[in-house]
N, C-alpha and C positions, 0 to 999 in steps of 0.2 A: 504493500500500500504506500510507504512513506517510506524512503532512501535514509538511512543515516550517514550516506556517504558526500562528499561535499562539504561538511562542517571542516571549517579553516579557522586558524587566527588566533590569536592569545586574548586574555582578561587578565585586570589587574585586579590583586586580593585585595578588597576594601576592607576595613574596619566597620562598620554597618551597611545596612541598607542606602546606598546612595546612587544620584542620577548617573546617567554616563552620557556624557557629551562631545561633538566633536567629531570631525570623518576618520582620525586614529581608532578614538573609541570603537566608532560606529562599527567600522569596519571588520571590527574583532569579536561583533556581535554575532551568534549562530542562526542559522536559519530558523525559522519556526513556522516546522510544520503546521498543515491545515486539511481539515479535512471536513465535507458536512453526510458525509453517509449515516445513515440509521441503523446500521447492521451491525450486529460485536463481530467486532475483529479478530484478529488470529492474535496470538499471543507473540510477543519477542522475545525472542529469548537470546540468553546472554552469550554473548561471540568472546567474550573476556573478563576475568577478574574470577570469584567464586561463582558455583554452582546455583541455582535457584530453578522453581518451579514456578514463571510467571502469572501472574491473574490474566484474565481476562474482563473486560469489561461489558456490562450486561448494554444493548445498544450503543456500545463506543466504544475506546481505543486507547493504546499506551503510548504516551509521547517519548516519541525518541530521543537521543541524546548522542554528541560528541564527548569523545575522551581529550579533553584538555590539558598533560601533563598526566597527574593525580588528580585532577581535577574531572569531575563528571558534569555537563553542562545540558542548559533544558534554555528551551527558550519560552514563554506567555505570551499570548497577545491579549490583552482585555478590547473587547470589539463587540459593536451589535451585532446578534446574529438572528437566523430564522430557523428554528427547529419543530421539526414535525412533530405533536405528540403522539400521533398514528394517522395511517391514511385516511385524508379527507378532512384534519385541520392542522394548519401549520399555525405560528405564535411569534410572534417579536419579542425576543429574549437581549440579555446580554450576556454575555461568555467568554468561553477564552478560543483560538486557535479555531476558528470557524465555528463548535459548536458551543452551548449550554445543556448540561455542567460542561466545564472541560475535560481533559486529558488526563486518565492516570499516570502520574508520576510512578516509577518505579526505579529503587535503588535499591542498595545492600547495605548492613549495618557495618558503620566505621567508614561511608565512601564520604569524601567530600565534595559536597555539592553546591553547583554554581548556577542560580535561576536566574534570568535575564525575564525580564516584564516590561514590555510595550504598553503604554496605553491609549489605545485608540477610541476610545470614548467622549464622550463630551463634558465628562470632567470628570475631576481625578476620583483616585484608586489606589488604594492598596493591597496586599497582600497575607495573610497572615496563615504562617503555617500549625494547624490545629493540632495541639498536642503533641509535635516535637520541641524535644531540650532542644535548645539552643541562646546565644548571644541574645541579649537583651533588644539588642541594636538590631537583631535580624526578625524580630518577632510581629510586623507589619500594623503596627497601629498607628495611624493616622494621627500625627499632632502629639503623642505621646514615646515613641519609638523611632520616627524618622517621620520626613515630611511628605505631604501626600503625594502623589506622581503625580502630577497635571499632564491634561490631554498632551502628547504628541512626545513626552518624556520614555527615557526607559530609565527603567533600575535594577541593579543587580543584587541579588541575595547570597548572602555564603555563606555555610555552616557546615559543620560535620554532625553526620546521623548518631547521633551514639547509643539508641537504642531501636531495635528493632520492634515492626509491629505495624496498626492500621492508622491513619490519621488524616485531615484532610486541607483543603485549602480553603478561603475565601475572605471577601474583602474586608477589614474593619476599616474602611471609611465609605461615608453614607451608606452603613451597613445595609439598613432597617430597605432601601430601594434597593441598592443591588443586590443581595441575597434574593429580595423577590421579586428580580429579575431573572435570576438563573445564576448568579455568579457561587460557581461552587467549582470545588472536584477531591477526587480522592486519592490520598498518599500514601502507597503501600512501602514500609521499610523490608524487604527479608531479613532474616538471623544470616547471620554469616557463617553458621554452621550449616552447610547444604543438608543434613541429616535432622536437625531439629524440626520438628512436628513437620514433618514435610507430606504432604498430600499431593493427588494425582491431579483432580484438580481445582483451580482456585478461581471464585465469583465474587467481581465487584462491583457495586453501584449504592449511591448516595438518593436518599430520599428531600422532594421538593415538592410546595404545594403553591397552588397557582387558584387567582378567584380569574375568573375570564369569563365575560357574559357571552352569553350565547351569541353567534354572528358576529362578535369582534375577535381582535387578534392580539391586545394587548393587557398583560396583568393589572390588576389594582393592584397598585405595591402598598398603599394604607390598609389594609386588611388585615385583619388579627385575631379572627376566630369561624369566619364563614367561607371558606376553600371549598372551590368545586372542581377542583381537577388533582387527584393525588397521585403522584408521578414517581417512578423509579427512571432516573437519569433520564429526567425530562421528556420519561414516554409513559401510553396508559395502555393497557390492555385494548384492543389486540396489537396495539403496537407493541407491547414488550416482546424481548427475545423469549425462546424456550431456554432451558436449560441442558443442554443433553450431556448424558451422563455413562459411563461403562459400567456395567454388573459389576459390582465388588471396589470398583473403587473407594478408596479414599477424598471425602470432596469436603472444600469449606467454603463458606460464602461469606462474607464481609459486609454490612451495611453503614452508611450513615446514618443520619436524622439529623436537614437543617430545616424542618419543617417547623410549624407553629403548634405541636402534638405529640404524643406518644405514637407508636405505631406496635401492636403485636402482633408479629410476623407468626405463622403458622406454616408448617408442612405437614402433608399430607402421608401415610406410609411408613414414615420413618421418627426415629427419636435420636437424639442429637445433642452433643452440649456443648454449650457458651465457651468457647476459646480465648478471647480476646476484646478487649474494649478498646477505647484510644489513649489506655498509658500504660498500653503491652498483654502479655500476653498472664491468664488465666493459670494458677498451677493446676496440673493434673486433679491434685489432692482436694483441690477446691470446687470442682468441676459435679456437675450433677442432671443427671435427662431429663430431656425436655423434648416437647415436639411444639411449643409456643415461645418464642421470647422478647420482648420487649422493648423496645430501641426507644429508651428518652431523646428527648429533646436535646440535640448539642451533641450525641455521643455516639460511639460506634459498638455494634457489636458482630463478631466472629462468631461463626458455630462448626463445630464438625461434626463428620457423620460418615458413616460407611453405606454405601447404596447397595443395600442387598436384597431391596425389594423393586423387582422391575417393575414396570411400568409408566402411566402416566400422571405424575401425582400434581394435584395442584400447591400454589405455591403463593400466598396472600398475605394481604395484612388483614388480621380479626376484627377491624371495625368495620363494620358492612359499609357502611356508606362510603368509606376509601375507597372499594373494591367498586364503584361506579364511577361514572363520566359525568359531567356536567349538573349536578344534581341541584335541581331545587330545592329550597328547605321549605318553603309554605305550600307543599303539596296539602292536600285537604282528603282524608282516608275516608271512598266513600266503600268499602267492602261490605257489602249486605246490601247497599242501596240500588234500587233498581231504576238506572238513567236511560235506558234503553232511548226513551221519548222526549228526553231531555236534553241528551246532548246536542242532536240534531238542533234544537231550537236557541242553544246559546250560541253554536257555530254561526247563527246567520248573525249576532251580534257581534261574535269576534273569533273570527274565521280559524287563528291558529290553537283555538280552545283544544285542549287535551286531558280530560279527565283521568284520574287513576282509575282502573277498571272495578266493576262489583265485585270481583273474586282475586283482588292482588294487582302484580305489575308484571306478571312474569309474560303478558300478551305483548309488551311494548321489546321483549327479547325478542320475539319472534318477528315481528311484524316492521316493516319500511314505514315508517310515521314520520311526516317532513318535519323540517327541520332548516334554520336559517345554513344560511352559507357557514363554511369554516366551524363546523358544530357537530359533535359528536352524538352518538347514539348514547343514553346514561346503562343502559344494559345492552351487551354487544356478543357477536362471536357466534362462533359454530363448531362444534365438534361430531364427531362420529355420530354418535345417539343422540343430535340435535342441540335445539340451542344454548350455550352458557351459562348467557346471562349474566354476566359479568362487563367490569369496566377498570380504570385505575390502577392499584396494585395488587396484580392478578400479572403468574405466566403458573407454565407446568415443567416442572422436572423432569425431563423424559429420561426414565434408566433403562439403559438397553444392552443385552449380551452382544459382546462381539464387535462394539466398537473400537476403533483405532485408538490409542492412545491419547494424540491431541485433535481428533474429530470433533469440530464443534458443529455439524450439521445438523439441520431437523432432519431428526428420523424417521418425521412422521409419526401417525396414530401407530399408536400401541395395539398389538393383535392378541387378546388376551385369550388366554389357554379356553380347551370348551372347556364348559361347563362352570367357569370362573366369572359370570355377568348375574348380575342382578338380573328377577325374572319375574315373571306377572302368574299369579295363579287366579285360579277360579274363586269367588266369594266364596262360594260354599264347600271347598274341598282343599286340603293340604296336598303337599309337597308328599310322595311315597318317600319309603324310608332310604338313606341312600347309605351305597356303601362308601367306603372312605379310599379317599385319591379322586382328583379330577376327572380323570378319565371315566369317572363311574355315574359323575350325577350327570342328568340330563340338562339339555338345553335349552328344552322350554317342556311344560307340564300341561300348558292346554292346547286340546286340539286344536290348529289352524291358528295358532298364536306366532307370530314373523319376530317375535323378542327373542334372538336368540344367540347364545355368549359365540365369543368369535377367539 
C-alpha cells in the first residue's frame, strides 16, 4: 500500500516539542504517508531491529516509518478529511494522514522515537501522546507543555518508549472540537521480548461518537450526552470490518474509548480476559474471565483469548442503542397500538412520518424506508438467515479452520455443521429424543419445514 522506501534526510534532537523551520529543516522532514481507503490493511511487519507480531487495524492502517540513525521516524499531518462511516454516508471529519482516526503508530519498547506533525488545519493543534512516560516537554499540551502548532507549522516530538503496551494519540488543544471531530489514533508499544505474551493475532481500533442529523455531513462538536452515530475507527456496522480468525489461534484485540460513555464490549462464543489497559500490561495472576468488558471513558482495554470455537460470533458493544445508526431518542412506543388507519392520515400532513411499528422495530431491519441523502439505515445488514438488525458497534469474529496464518480475508458465512442450527418445531409436539454427536440430531422436525442447519 504505502513504500517506506524514499525516507531521506536527518532531524535534529530537540529538547521538547518545538516548531521546525526553514528549507534545511524542511527538507529533513519524512514523507507522510496518506491514504483514504476503508478497508484494514495488511499488517507491517518489521524488516529490522527485534521481532514482533504487528496489529492490524480494524478499517485502517499502520503508519510507516524511516530509520533515522537510532532514531525511528513517523511523520502527522492534522488535515480535514472525509470518511465514510459505511456505504451511503460519508462525514466531514478532521484527522491525520488522509483519514479520521489516524494511523496506528507502531514501535518497540526502548526505540527512540521521532514524530514530525504538520498542521494543516485552520488552526492550531497539538498532540498529546496518551499514557506514555515521557519528557514533560514532549507530552503535547497546548499553552502548558509547548506552544500550540499554528496552521501551516510542523513540530517534532522525541522521546524514548520505555515501557511497553497500548496507548493513544490526540489533540489537547481545543480538545472539546477536535476530539469531536475525529482527531484521534492509537499507539501500540510491543515488549521487546518477541516471546512475551505474544499472540497470533492482534486487533486495533479506538472508539468515537458522532451526533450528525440526519441529511447532513457535519458533527455537532457541543454535544455531550445525545450521540447518534457510535463508531469503531470512524465506521458503523455494516461498514465495520469482520474479524477473521484461524481455529486455535491465539488472538487479542485492543480498544480505546475517546467517547463521551462507557462502552461494554461483549463476544459472543468465547471467554476471554483483560490483558492490558493504557499503563501496561495486566499480571497473569490478576487476570480473570470474562466474555463482557468494559472500556471507561479515557482508557484502553486489551483482552485475550484463544478461538477455539468456530464460527460466526458477533462482536458489540452491550448498550443496545450503540449497536444502531442514526437513532432518534423521542421515538414515541406505540407497541399494542393499532395505527393501521392512522398512519396513512398523518402522512398526508407530513409526508416523511414514520411511526414505530405495533409489534417492535424489527420491520424497519427489513424493509427500504426512505430516508434523507447521506443517512443511514438505524437497523441495517443481512446475513445468511436474514436480516441483522443491527447498526454502530457491531462486526463478527469469523473463526475459521485452515486459514493462512496472516489471512485477513472475509471468509465468508460460516457453514455450520448439520444438525448445529436453531430449528422450529410444531406447537404441539417436541423434539424426538436424540442421540448424542451432530451427526445424529436432525435438521429440521417438521414436515415441509425449509429451516434447516447447514
Amino acid at each position: 500500500m504505502i513504500s517506506r522506501r524514499g525516507f531521506l534526510g536527518t532531524a535534529a534532537v530537540l529538547a521538547s516539542a518545538t516548531a521546525v523551520s526553514g528549507r534545511v529543516q524542511a527538507a529533513s522532514i519524512p514523507e507522510a504517508p496518506s491514504t483514504k481507503t476503508t478497508t484494514m490493511q495488511p499488517p507491517i511487519f518489521p524488516t529490522s531491529g527485534p521481532d514482533y507480531q504487528p496489529v492490524v487495524t480494524l478499517n485502517g492502517w499502520t503508519l510507516p516509518w524511516r530509520m533515522n540513525g537510532d532514531w525511528k521516524e513517523f511523520h502527522l499531518v492534522a488535515e480535514p478529511v472525509v470518511r465514510e462511516f459505511a456505504p451511503g454516508m460519508k462525514v466531514n471529519l478532521w484527522g491525520y494522514n488522509g483519514q479520521a482516526p489516524g494511523p496506528t503508530i507502531e514501535a518497540v519498547e526502548g526505540d527512540k522515537v521521532r514524530i514530525f506533525v504538520t498542521n494543516k488545519l485552520p488552526e492550531h493543534t497539538t498532540v498529546h501522546w496518551h499514557g506514555i512516560l515521557l519528557p514533560n516537554g514532549m507530552d503535547g499540551v497546548g499553552g502548558v507543555t509547548q506552544p500550540h502548532i499554528k496552521p501551516g507549522q510542523t513540530f517534532v516530538y522525541e522521546f524514548e518508549l520505555r515501557k511497553s503496551g497500548t496507548f493513544m494519540y490526540h489533540p489537547h488543544s481545543d480538545e472539546m472540537v477536535q476530539m469531536a471531530m475525529g482527531m484521534m489514533g492509537m499507539f501500540v508499544v510491543h515488549p521487546r521480548d518477541a516471546k512475551f505474551r505474544r499472540v497470533d493475532r492482534d486487533f486495533v481500533f479506538i472508539m468515537s461518537a458522532y451526533l450528525i442529523d440526519p441529511g447532513t455531513s457535519l458533527p455537532k462538536v457541543a454535544e455531550m450526552t445525545d450521540f447518534n452515530m457510535w463508531t469503531w475507527n470512524s465506521r458503523v456496522f455494516p461498514g465495520i470490518d469482520p474479524m477473521p480468525v484461524r481455529l486455535g489461534d491465539r488472538v487479542r484485540v485492543r480498544m480505546g474509548n475517546l467517547t463521551m460513555t462507557n462502552h461494554p464490549i461483549h463476544l459472543h462464543g468465547h471467554h476471554f480476559a483483560v490483558s492490558c489497559t493504557d499503563a501496561g500490561w495486566v499480571p497473569e495472576s490478576a487476570q480473570w474471565p470474562e466474555s463482557t468488558t468494559d472500556v471507561p471513558v479515557g482508557t484502553i482495554r486489551g483482552f485475550d483469548m484463544v478461538a477455539d470455537n468456530p464460527g460466526d460470533w458477533a462482536f458489540h458493544c452491550h448498550k443496545t442503542h450503540h449497536a444502531m445508526n442514526a437513532m432518534g431518542h423521542n421515538i414515541r412506543n406505540f407497541i399494542g397500538v393499532e395505527k393501521r388507519d392512522l398512519a396513512p392520515r398523518v402522512r398526508k400532513l407530513v409526508p416523511d412520518y414514520m411511526p414505530m411499528g405495533s409489534a417492535g422495530m424489527a420491520d424497519m431491519g427489513a424493509m427500504e424506508m426512505p430516508m434523507p441523502d447521506n443517512t443511514l439505515p438505524m437497523m441495517t445488514g443481512f446475513g445468511q438467515f436474514g436480516p441483522i438488525e443491527m447498526g454502530g458497534m457491531f462486526t463478527v469474529m469469523k473463526i475459521r479452520e485452515g486459514l493462512a496464518a496472516n489471512d485477513y480475508k472475509d471468509p465468508g458465512d460460516y457453514k455450520n455443521p448439520q444438525g448445529t442450527v436453531a430449528y422450529e418445531v410444531a406447537n404441539s409436539s417436541a423434539p424426538a429424543p436424540r442421540r448424542s454427536g451432530p451427526a445424529a440430531q436432525p435438521n429440521a422436525v417438521k414436515p415441509g419445514n425449509n429451516h434447516k442447519g447447514h
